[in-house]
Residue frames as qw, qx, qy, qz and C-alpha x, y, z in Angstrom:
[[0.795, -0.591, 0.009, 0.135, -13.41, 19.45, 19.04],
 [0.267, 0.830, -0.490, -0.014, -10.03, 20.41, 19.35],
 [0.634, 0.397, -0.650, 0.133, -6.98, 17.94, 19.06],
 [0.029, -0.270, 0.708, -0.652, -6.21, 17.85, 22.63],
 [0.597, -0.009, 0.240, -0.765, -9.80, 17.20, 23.67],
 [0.878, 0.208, -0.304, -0.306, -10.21, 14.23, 20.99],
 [0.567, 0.282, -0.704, 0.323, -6.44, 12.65, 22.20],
 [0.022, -0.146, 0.762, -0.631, -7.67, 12.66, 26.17],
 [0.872, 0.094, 0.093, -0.471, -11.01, 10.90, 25.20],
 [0.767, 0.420, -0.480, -0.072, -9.08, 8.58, 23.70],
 [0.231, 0.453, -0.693, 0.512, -6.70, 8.23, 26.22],
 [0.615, -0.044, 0.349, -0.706, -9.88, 8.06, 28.67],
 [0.853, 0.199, -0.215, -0.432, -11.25, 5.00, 26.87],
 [0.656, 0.340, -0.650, 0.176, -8.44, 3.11, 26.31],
 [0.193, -0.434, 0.629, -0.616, -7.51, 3.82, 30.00],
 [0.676, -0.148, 0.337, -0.638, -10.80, 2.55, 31.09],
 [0.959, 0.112, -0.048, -0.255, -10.77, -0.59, 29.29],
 [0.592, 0.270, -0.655, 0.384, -7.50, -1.83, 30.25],
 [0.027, 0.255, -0.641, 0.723, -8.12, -0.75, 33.63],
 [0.618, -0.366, -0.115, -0.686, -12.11, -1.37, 34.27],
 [0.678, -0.354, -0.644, 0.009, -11.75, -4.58, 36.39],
 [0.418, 0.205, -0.473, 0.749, -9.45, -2.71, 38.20],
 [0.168, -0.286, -0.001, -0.944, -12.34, -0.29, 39.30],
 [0.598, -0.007, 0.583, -0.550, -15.15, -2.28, 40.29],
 [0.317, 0.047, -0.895, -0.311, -17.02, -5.23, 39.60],
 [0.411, 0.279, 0.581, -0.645, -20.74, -4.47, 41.23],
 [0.312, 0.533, 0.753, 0.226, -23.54, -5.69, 38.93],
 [0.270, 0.933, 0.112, -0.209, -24.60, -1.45, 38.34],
 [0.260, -0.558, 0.614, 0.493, -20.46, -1.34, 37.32],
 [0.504, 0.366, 0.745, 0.240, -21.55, -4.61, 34.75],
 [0.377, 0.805, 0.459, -0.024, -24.22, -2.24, 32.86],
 [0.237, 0.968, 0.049, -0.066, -22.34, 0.70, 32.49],
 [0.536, -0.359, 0.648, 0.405, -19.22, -0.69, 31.69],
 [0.484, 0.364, 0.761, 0.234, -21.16, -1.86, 28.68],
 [0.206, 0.926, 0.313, -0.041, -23.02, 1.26, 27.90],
 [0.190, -0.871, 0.188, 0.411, -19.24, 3.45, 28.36],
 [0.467, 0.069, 0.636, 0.611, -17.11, 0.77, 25.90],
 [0.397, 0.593, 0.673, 0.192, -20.38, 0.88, 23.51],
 [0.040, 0.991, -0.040, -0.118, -20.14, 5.34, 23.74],
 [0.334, -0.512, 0.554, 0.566, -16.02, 4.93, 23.27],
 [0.399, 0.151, 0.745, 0.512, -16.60, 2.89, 19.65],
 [0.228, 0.881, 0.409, 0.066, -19.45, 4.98, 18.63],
 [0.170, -0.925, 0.045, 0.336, -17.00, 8.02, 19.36],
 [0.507, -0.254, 0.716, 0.408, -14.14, 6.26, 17.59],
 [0.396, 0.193, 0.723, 0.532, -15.88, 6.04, 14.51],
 [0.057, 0.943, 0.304, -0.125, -17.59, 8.96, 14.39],
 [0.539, -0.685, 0.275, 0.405, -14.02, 10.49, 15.32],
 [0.473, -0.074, 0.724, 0.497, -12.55, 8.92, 12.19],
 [0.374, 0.589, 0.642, 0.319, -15.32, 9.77, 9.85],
 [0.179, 0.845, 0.370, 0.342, -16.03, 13.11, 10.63],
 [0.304, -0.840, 0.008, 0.450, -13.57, 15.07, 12.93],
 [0.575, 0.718, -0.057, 0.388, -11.53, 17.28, 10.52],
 [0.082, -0.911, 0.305, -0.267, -9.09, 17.74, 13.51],
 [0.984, -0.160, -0.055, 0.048, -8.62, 14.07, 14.18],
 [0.253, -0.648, 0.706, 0.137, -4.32, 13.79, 15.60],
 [0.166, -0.279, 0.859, 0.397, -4.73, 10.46, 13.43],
 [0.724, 0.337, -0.062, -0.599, -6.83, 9.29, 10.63],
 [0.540, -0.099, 0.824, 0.144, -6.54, 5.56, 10.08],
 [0.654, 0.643, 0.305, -0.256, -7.79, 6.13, 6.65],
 [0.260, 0.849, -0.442, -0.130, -4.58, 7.79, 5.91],
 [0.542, -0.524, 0.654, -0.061, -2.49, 4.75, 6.77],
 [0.671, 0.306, -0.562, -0.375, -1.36, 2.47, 3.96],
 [0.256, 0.237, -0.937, 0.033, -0.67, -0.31, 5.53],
 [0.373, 0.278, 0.789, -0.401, -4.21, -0.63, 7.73],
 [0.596, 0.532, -0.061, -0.598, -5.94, 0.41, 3.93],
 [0.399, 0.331, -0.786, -0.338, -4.22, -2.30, 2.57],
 [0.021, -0.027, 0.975, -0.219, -5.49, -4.65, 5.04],
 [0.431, 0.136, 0.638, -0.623, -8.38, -3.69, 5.17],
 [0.605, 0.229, -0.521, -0.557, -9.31, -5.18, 1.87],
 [0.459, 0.135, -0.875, 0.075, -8.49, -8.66, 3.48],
 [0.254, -0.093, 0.629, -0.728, -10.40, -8.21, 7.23],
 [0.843, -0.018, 0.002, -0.537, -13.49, -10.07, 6.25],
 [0.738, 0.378, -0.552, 0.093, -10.93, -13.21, 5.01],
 [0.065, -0.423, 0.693, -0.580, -9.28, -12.49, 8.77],
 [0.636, -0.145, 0.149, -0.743, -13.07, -13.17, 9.87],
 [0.863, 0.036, 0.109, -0.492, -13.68, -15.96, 8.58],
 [0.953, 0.141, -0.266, -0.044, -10.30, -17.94, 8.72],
 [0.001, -0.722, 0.610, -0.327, -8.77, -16.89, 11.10],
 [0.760, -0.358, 0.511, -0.180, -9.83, -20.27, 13.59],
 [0.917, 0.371, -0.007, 0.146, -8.39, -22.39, 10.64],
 [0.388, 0.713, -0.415, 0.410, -4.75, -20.09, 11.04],
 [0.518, -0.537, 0.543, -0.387, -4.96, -20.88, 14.97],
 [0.927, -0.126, 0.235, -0.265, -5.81, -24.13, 14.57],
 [0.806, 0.544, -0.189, 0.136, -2.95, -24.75, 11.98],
 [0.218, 0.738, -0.425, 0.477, -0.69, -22.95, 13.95],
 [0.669, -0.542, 0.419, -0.288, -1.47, -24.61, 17.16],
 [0.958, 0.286, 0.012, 0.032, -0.93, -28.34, 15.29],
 [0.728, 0.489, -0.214, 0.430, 2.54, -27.07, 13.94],
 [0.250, -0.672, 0.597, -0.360, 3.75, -25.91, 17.57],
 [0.795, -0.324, 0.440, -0.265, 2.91, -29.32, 18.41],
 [0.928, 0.327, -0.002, 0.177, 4.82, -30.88, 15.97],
 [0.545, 0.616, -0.309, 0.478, 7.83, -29.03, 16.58],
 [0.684, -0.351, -0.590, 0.246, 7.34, -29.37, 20.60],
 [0.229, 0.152, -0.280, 0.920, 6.67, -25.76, 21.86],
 [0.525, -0.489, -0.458, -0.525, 3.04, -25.90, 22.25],
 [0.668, -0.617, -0.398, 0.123, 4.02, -26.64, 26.45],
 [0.446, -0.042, -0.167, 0.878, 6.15, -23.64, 26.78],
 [0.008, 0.758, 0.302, -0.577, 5.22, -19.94, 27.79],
 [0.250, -0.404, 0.399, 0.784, 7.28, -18.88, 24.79],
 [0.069, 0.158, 0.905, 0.390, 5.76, -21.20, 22.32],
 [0.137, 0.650, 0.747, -0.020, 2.36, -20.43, 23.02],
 [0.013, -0.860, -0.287, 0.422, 2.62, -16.36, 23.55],
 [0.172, -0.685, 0.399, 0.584, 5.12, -16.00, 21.35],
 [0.023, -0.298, 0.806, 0.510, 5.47, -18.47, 18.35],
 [0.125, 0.438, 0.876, 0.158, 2.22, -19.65, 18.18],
 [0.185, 0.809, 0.226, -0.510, 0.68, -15.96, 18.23],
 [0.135, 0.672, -0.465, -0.560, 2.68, -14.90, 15.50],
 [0.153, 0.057, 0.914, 0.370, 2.32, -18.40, 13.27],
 [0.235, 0.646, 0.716, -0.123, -1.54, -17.91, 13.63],
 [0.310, 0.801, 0.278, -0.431, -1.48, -14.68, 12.44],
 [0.062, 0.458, -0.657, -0.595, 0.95, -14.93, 9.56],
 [0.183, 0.165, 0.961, -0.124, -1.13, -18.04, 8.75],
 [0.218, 0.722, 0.627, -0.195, -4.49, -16.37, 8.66],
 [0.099, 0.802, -0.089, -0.582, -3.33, -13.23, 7.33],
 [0.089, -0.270, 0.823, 0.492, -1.49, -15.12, 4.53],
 [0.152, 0.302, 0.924, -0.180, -5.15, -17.25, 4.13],
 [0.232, 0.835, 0.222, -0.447, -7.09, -13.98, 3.97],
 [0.113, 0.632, -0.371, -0.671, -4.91, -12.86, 0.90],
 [0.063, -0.024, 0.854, 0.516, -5.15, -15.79, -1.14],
 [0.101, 0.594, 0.764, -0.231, -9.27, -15.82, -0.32],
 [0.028, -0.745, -0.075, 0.662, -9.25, -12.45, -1.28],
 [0.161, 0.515, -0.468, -0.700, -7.17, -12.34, -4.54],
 [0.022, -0.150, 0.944, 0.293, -8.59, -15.74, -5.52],
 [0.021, -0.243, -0.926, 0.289, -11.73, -15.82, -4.40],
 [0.081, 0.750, 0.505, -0.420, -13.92, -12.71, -3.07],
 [0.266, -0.350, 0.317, 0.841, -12.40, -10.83, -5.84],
 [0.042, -0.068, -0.826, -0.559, -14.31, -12.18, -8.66],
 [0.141, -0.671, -0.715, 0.136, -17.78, -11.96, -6.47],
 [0.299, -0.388, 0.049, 0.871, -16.47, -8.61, -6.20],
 [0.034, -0.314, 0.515, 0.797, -16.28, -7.71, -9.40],
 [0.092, -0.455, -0.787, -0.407, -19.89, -9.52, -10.54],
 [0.148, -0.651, -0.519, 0.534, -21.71, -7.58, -7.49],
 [0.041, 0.710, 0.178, -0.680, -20.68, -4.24, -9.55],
 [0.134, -0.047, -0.748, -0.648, -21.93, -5.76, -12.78],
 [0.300, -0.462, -0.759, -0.348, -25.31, -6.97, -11.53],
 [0.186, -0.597, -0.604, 0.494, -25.95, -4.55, -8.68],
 [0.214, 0.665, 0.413, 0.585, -27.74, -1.24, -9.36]]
């Protein structure tokens, strides 16, 4: 595919899924809503793996390669970084503001969880890691 072609699928997709309520909301809309997302991600990673014309390769990116060591850790603590983060708005009495909630409590939860994921990571899944490609074959 050429560049152009891949960057106005893309564009398509995104489009559609910021915009799909916008379109309809009939029960045939329902299904194939589902079925168009479910063809965007399949493309998407296909896209990534195997176009050799791709306009961006998230592979190439250090800073989503660094994370992505840590994205399982995200998984599985992030409701522990919300939850922390909600707690400490409420202790500091922004938790009933617009600001507070979209603003300082987004950003606490993910520094929080993202901070959470690294220590889980270097402390933790590392070492499981590292036995898996001793005792797997």
């Amino acid at each position: 595919m050429k560049k152009s072609t891949i960057v106005l699928i893309y564009l398509l997709g995104i489009g559609f899924f910021f915009l799909r309520k916008e379109i309809s909301n009939t029960d045939f809309f329902l299904a194939a809503e589902r079925l168009i997302i479910s063809f965007f991600f399949a493309f998407t990673i296909a896209e990534q793996n195997y176009a050799h014309r791709s306009p961006f390769k998230m592979g190439q990116n250090k800073l989503f390669t660094f994370w992505g060591k840590y994205t399982y850790g995200l998984y599985c603590l992030h409701f522990i970084g919300i939850t922390t983060a909600k707690q400490i708005c409420k202790l500091i009495g922004v938790d009933d503001t617009l600001i507070g909630v979209m603003v300082w409590q987004t950003l606490l939860s993910l520094a929080i969880s993202m901070l959470l994921s690294f220590i889980s990571y270097e402390y933790y899944e590392k070492y499981f890691l590292k036995l898996k490609g001793k005792y797997a074959s």
